[in-house]
FIDOMAR-927026 format. One record per residue: residue in three letters; x, y, z of N, C-alpha, C, O in turn; residue number from 1. Coordinates in nm, 4 decimals. Layout:
(r 'ALA',(X,Y,Z),(X,Y,Z),(X,Y,Z),(X,Y,Z),NUM);
...
This chain:
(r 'UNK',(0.0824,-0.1189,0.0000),(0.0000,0.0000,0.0000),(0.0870,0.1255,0.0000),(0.0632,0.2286,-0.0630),1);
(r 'UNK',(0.2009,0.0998,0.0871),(0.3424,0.2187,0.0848),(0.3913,0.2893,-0.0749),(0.4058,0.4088,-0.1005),2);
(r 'UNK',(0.4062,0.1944,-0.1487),(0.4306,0.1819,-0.2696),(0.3401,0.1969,-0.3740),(0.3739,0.1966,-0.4923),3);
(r 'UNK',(0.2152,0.2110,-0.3300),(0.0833,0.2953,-0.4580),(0.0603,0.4019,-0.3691),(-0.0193,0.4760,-0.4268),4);
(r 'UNK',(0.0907,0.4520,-0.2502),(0.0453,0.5966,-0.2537),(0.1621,0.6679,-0.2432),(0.1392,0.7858,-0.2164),5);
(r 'UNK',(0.3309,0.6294,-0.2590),(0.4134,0.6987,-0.2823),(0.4071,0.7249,-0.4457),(0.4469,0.8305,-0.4948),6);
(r 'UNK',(0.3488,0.6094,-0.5290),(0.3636,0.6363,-0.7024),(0.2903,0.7568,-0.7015),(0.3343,0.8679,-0.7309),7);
(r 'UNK',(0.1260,0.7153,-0.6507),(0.0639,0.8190,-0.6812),(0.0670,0.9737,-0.6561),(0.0294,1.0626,-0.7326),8);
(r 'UNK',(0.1252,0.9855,-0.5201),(0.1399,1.1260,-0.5191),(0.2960,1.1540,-0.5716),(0.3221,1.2723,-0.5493),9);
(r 'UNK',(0.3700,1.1086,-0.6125),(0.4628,1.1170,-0.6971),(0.4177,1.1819,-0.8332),(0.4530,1.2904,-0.8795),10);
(r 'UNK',(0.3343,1.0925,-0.8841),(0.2734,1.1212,-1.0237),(0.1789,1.2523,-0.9934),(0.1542,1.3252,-1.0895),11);
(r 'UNK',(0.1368,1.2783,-0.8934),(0.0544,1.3714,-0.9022),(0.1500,1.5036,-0.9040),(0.1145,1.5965,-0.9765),12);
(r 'UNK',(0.2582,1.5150,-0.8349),(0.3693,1.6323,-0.7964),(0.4365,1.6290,-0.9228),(0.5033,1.7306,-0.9418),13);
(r 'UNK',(0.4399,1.5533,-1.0059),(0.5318,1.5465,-1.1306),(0.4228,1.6194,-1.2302),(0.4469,1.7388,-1.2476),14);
(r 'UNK',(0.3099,1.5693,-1.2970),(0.2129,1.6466,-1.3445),(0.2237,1.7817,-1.3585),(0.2491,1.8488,-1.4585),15);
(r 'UNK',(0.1889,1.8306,-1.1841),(0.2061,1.9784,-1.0719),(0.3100,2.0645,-1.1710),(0.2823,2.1608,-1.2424),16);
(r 'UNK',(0.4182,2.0084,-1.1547),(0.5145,2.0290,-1.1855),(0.5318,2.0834,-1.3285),(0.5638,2.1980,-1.3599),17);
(r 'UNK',(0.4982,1.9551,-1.4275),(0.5089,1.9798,-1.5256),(0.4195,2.0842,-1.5776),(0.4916,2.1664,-1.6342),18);
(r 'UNK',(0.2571,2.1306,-1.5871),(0.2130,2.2250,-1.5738),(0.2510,2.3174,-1.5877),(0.2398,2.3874,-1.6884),19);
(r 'UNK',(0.3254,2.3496,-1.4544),(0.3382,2.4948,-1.3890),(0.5002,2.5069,-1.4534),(0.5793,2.5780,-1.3914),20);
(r 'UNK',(0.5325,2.4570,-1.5413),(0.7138,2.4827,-1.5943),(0.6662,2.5608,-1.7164),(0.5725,2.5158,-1.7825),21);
(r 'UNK',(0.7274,2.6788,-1.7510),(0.6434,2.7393,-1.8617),(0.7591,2.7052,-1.9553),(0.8733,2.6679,-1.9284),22);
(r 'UNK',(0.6936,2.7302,-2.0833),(0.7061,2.6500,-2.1851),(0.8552,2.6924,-2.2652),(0.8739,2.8055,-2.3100),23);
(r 'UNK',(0.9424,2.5964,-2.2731),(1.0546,2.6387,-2.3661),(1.1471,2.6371,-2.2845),(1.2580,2.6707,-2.3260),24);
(r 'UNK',(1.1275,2.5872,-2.1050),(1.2624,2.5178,-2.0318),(1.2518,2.3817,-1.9992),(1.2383,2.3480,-1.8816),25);
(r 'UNK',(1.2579,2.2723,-2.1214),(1.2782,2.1662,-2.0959),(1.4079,2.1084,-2.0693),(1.4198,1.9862,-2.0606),26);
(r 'UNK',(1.5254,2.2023,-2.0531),(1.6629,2.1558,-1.9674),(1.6595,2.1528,-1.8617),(1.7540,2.1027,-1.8006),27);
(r 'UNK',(1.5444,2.2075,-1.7914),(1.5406,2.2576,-1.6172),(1.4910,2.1181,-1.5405),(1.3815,2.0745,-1.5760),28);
(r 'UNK',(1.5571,2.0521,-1.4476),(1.4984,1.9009,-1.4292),(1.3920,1.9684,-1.3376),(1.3842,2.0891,-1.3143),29);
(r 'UNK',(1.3069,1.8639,-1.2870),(1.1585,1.9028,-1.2104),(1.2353,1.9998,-1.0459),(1.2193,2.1103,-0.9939),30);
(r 'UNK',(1.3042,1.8970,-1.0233),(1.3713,1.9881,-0.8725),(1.5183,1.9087,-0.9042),(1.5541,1.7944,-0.9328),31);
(r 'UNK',(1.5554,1.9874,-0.8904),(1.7710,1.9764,-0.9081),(1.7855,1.8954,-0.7848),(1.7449,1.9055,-0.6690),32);
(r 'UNK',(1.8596,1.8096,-0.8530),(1.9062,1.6919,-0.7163),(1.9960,1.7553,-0.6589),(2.1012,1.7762,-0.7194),33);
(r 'UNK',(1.9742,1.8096,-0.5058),(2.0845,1.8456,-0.4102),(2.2158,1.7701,-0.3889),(2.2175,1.6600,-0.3338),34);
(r 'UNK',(2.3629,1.8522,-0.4488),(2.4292,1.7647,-0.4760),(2.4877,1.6508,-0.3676),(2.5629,1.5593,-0.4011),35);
(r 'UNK',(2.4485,1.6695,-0.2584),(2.4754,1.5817,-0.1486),(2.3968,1.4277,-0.1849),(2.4589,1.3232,-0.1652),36);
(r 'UNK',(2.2261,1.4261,-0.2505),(2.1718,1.3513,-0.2366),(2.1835,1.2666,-0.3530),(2.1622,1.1454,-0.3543),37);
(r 'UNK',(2.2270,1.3548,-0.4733),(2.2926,1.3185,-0.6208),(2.3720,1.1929,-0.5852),(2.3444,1.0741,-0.6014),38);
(r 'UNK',(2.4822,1.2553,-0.5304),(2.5734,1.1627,-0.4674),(2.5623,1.0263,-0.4214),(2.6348,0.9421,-0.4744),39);
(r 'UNK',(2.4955,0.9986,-0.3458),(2.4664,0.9029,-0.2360),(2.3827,0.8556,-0.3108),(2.3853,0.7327,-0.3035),40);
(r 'UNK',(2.2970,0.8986,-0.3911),(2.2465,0.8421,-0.4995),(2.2944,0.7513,-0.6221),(2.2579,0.6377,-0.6523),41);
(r 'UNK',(2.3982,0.8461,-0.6907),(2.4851,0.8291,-0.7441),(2.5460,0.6869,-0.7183),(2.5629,0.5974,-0.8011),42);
(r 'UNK',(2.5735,0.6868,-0.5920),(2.6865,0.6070,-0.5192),(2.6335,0.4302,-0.5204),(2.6973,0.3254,-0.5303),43);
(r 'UNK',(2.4557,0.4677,-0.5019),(2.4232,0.3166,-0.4906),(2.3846,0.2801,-0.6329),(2.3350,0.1705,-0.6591),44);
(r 'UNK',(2.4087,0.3767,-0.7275),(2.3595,0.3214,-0.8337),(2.5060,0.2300,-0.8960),(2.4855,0.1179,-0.9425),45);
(r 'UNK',(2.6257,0.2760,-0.8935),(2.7461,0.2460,-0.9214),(2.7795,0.1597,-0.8622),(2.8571,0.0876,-0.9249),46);
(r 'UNK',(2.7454,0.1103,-0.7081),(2.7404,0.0066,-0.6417),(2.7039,-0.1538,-0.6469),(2.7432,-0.2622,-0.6039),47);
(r 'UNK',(2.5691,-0.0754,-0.7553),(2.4637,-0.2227,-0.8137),(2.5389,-0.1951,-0.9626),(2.5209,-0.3056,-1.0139),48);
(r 'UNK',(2.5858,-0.1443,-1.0274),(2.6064,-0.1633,-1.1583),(2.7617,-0.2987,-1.1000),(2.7621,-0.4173,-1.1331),49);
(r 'UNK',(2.8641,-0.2351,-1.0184),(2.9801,-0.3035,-0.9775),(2.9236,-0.4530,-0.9154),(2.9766,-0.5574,-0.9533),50);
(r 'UNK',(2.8416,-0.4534,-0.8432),(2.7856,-0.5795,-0.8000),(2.7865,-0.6811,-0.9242),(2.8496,-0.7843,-0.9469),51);
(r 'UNK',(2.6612,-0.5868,-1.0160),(2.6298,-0.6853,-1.1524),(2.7897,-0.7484,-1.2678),(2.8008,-0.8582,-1.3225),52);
(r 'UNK',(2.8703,-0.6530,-1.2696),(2.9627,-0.6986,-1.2928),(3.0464,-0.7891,-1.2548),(3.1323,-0.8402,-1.3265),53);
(r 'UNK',(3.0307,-0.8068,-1.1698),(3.1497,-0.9186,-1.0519),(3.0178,-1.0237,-1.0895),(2.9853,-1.0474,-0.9731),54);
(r 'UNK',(2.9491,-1.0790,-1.1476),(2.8400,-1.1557,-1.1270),(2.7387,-1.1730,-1.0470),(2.6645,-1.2708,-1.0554),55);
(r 'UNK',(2.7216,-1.0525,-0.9363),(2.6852,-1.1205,-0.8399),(2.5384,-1.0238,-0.7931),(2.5397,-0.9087,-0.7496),56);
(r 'UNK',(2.4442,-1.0920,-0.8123),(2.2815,-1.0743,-0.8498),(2.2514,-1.0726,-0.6916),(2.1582,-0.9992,-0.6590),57);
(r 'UNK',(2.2990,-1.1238,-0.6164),(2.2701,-1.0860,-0.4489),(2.3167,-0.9195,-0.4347),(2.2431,-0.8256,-0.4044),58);
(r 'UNK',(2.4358,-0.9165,-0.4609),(2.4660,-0.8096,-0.4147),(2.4052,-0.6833,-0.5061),(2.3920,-0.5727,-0.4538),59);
(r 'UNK',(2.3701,-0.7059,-0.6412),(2.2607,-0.6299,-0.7007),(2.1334,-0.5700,-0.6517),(2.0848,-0.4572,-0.6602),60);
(r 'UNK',(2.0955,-0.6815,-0.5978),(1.9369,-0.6558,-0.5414),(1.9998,-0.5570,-0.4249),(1.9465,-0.4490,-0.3994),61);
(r 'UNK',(2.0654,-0.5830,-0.3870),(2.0629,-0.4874,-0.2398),(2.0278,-0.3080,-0.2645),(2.0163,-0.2321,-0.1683),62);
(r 'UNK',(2.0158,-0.2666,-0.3943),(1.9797,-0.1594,-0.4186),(1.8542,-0.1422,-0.4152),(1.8278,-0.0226,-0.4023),63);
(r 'UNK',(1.7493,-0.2189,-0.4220),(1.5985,-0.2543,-0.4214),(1.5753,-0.2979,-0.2841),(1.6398,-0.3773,-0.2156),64);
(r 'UNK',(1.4320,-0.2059,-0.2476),(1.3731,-0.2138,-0.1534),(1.3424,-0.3315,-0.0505),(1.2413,-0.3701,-0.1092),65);
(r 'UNK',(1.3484,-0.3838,0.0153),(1.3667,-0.5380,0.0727),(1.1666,-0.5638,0.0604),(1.1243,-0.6150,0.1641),66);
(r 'UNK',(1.1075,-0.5488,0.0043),(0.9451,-0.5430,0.0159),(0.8599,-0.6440,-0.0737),(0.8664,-0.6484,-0.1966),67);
(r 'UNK',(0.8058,-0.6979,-0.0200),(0.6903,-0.7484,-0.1421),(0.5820,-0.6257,-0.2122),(0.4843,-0.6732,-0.2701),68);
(r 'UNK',(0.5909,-0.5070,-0.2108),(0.5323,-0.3650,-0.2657),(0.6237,-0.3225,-0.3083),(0.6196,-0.1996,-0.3016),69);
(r 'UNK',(0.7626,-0.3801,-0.3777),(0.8801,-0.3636,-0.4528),(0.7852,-0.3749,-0.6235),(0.6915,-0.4547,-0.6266),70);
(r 'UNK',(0.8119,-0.3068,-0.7319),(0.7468,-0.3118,-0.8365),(0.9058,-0.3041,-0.9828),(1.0035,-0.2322,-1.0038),71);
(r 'UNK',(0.8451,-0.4192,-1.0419),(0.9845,-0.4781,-1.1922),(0.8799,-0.4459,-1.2376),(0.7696,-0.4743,-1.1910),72);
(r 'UNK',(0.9085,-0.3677,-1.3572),(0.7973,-0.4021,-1.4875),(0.9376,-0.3743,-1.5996),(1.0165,-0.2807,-1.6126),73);
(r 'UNK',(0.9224,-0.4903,-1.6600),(1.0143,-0.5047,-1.7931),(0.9578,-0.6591,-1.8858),(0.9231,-0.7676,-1.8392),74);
(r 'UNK',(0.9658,-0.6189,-2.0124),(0.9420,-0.6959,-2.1143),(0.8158,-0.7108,-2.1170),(0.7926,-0.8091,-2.1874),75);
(r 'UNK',(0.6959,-0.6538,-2.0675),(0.6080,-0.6688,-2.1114),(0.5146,-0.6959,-1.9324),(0.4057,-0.6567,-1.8904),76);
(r 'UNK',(0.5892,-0.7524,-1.8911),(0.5323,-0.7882,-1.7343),(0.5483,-0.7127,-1.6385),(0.6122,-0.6083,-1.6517),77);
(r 'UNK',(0.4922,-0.7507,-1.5190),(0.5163,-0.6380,-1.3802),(0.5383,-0.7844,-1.2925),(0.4719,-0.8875,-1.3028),78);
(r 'UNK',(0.6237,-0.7641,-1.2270),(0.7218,-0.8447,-1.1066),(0.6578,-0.7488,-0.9757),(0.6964,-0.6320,-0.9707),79);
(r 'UNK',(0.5789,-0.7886,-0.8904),(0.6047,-0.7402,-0.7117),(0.6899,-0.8059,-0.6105),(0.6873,-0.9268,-0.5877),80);
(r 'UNK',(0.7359,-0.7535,-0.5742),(0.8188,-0.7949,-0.4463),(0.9483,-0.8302,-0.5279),(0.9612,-0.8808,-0.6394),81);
(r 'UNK',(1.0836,-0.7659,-0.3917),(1.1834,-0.8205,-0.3906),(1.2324,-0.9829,-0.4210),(1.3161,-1.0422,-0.4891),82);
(r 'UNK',(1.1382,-1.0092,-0.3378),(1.2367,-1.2223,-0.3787),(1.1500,-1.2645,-0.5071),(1.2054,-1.3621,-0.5578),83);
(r 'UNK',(1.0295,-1.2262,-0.5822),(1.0588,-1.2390,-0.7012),(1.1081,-1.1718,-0.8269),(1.1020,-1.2109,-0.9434),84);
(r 'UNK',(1.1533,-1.0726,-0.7805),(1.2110,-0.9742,-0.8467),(1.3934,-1.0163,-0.8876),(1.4561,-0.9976,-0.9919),85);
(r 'UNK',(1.4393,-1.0831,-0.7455),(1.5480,-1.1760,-0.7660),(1.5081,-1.2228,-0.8427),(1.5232,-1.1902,-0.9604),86);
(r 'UNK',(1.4447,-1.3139,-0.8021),(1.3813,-1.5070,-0.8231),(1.3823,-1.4269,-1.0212),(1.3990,-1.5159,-1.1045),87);
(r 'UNK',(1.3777,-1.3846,-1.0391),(1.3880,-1.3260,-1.2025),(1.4555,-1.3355,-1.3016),(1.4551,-1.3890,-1.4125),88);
(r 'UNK',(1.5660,-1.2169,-1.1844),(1.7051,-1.2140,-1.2426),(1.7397,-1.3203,-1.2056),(1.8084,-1.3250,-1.3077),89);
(r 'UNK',(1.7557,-1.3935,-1.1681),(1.8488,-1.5487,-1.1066),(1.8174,-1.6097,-1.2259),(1.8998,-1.6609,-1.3016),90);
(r 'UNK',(1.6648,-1.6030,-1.2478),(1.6119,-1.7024,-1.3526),(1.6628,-1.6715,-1.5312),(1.7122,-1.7588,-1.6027),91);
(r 'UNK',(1.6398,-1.5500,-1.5678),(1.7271,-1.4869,-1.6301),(1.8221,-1.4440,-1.6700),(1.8276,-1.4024,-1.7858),92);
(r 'UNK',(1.9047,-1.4413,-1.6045),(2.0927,-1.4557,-1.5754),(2.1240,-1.5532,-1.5403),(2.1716,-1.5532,-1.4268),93);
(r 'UNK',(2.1179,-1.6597,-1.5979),(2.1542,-1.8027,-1.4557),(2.3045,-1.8272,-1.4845),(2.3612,-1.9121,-1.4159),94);
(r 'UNK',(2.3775,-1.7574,-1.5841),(2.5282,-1.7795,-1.5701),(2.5792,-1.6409,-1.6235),(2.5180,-1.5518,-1.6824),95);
(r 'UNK',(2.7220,-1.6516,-1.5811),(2.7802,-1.5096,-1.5989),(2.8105,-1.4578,-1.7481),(2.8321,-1.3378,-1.7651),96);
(r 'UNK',(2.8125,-1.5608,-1.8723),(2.8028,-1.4713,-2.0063),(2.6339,-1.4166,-2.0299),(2.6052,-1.3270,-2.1093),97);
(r 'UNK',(2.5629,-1.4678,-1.9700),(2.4492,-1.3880,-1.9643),(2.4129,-1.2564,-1.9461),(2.3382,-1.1765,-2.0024),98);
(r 'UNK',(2.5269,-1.2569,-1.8004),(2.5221,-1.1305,-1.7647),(2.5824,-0.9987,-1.8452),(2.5402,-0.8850,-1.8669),99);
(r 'UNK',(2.6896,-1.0643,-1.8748),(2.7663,-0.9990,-1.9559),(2.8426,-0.8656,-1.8693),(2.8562,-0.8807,-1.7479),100);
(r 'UNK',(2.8779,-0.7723,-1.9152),(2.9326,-0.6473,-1.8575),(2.8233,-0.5164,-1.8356),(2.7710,-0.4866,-1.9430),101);
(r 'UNK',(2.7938,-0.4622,-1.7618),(2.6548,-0.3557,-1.7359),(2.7031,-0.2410,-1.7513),(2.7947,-0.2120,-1.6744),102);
(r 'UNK',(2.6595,-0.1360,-1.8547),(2.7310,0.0075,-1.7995),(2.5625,0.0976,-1.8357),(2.4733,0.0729,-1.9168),103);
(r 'UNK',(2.5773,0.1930,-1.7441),(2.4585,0.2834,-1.7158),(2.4937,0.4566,-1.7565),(2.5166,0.5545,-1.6855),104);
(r 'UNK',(2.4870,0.4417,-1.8691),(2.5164,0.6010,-1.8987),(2.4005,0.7146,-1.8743),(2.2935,0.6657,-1.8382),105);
(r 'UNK',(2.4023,0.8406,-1.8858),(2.3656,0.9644,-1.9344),(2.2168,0.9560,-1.8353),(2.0994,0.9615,-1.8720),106);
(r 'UNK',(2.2841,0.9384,-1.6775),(2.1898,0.9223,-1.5804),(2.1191,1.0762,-1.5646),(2.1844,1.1803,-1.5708),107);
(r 'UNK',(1.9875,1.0699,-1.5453),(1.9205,1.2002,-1.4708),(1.8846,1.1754,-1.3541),(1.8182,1.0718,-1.3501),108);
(r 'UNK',(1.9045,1.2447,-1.2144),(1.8871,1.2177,-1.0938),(1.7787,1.3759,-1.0818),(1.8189,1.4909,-1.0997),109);
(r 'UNK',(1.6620,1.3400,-1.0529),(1.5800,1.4495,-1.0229),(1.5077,1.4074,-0.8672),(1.4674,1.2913,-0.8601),110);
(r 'UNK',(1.4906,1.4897,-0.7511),(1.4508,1.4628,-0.6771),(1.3262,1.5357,-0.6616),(1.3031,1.6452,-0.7127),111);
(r 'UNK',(1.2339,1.4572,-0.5754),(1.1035,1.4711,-0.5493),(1.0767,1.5246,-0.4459),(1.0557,1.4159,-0.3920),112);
(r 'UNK',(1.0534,1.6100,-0.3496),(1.0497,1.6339,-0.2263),(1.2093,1.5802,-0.1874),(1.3041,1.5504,-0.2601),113);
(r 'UNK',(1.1894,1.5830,-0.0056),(1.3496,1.5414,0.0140),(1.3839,1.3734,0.0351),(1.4921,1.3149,0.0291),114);
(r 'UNK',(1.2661,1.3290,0.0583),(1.3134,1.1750,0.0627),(1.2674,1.0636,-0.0544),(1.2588,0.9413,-0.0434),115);
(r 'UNK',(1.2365,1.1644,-0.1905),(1.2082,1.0406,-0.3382),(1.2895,1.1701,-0.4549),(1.3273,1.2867,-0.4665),116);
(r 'UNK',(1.2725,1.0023,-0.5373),(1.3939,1.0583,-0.6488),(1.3049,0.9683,-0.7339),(1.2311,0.8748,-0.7027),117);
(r 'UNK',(1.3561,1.0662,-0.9359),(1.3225,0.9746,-0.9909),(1.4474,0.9807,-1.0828),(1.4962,1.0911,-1.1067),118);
(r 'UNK',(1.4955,0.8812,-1.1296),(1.6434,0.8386,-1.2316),(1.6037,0.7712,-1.3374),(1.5464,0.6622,-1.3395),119);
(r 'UNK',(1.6417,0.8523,-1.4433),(1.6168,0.7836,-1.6005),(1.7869,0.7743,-1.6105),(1.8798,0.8213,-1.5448),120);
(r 'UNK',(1.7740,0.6838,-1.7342),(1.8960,0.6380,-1.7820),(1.9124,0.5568,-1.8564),(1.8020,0.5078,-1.8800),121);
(r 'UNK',(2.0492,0.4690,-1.9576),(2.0141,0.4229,-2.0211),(2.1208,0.3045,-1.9864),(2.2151,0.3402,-1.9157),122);
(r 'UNK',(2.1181,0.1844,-2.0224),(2.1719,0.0455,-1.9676),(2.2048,-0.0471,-2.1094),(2.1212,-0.0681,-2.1973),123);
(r 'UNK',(2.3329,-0.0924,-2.1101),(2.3664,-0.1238,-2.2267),(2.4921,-0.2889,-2.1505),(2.5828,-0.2849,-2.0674),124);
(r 'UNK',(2.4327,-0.4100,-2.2319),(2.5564,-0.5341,-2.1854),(2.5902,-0.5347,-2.3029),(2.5369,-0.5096,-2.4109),125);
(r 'UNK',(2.7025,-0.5721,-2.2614),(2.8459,-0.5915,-2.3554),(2.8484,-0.7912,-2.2953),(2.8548,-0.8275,-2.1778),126);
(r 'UNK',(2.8425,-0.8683,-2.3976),(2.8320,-0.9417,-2.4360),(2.8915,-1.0595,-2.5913),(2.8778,-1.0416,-2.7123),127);
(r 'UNK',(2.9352,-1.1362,-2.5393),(3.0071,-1.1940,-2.6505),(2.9399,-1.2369,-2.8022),(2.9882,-1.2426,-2.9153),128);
(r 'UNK',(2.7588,-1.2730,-2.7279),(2.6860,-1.2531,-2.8342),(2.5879,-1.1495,-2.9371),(2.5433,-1.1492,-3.0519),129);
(r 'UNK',(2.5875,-1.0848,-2.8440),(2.4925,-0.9598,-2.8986),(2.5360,-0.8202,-2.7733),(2.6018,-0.8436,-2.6720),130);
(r 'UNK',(2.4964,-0.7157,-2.8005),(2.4409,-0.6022,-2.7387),(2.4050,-0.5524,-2.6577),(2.4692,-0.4564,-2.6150),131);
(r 'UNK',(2.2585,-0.6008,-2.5823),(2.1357,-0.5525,-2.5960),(2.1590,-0.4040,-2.4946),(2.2593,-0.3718,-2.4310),132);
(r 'UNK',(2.0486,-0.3438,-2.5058),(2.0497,-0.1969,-2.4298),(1.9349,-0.1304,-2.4295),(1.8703,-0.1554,-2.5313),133);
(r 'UNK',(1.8949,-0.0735,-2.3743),(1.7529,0.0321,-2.3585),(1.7579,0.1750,-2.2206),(1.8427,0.2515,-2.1747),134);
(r 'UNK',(1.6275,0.1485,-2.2021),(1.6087,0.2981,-2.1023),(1.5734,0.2018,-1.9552),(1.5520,0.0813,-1.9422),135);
(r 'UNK',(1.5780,0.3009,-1.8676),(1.4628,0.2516,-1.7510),(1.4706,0.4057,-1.6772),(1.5326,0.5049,-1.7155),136);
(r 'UNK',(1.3999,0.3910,-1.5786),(1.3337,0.5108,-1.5105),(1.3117,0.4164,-1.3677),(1.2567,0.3075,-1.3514),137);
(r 'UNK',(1.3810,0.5101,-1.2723),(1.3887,0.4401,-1.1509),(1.2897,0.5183,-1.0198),(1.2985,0.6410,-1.0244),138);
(r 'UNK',(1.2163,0.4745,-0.9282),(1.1650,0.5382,-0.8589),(1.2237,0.5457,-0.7160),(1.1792,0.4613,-0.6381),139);
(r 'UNK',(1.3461,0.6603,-0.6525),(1.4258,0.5535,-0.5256),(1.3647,0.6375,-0.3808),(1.3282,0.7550,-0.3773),140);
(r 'UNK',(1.3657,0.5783,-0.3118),(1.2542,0.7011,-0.1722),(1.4214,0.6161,-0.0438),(1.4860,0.5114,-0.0397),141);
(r 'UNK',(1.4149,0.7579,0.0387),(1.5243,0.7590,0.1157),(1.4298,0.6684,0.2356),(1.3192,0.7043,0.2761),142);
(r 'UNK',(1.4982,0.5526,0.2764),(1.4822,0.5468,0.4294),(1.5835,0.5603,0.5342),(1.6973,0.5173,0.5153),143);
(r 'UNK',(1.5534,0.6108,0.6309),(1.6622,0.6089,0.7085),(1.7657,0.7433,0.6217),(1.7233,0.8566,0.5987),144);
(r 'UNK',(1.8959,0.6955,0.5878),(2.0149,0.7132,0.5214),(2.0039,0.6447,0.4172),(2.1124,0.6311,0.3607),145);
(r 'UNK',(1.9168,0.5941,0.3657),(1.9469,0.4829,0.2404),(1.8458,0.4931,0.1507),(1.7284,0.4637,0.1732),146);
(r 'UNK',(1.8959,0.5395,0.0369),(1.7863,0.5779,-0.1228),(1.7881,0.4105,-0.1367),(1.8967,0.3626,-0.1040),147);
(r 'UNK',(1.7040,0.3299,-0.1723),(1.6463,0.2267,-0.2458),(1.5548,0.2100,-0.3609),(1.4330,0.2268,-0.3651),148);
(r 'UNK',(1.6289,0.1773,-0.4440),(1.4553,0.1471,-0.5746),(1.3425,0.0761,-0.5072),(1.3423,-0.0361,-0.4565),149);
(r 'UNK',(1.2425,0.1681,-0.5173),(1.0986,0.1420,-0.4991),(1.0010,0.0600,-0.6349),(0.9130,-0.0262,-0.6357),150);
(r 'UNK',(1.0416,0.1061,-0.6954),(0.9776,0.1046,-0.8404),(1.0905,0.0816,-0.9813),(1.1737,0.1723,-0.9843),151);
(r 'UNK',(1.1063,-0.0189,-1.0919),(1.2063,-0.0143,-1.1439),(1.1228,-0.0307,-1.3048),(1.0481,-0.1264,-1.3254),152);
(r 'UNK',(1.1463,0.0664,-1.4004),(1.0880,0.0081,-1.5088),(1.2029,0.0428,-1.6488),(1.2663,0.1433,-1.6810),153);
(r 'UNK',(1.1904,-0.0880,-1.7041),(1.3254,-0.0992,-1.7874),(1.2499,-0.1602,-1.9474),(1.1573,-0.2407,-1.9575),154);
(r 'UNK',(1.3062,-0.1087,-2.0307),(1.2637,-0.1240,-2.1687),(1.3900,-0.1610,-2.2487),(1.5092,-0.1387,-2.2275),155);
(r 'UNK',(1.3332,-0.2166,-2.3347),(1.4737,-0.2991,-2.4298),(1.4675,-0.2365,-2.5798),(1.3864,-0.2898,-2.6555),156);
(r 'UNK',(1.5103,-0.1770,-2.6077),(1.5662,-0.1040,-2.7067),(1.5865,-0.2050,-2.8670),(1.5920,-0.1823,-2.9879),157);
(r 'UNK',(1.5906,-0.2890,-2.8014),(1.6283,-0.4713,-2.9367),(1.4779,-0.5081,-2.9558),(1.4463,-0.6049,-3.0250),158);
């Protein structure tokens, strides 16, 4: 329930937002990520990209919310909760040329109030057989000291 009324009034402040931005500053992000929170932001995103590289899909998830109101939507489906949100990737990656190499370029970190963020970006494996790469758009809300993806939605570009 944490996780549909943080989307929704998310979506509703983003709207707000968009609205009230008058027309012809689409460089201006919704609210400038305070560079402290950029950071630390920043920090866990580079964290899970380094995880995914070393192979290791445990230490990936640790950027995602520990919740069954955790939300995957990629390829067409929506995933709830953390352990099937693993249970996914495990199933999906089940060996390391799968995984291939992860790099996350030309990130936008926009924050929402002071404890949600939303991060677009784009995700590209390097792979012995193919490519593949696309967008996703991340939804991360601070607890404590700790930004976590709430919400993760990823599109494939192939």
């Amino acid at each position: 329930m944490l996780i549909k009324n943080l989307i929704s009034a998310m979506t509703i402040i983003c709207v707000v937002a968009a609205c009230a931005m008058p027309m012809g500053t689409h460089d201006a992000p919704m609210i400038a990520a305070s560079t402290d929170q950029a950071v630390l932001i920043q920090t866990v995103l580079n964290d899970q990209e380094a995880a995914w590289n070393r192979g290791d899909i445990d230490g990936y998830m640790q950027s995602y919310w520990p919740s069954p109101d955790l939300r995957f939507a990629s390829g067409g489906t929506v995933v709830r909760g953390w352990q099937a949100t693993k249970d996914r990737y495990h199933a999906r990656y089940s060996n390391r040329a799968l995984m291939g190499t992860l790099s996350t370029p030309d990130l936008e970190i926009n924050l929402i109030g002071s404890n949600d963020a939303v991060v677009h970006g784009r995700w590209a494996l390097a792979r012995a057989g193919d490519q593949p790469s696309g967008l996703f758009t991340l939804i991360m809300h601070k607890f404590g000291e700790d930004w976590l993806i709430v919400s993760d939605t990823t599109t494939s570009a192939d």
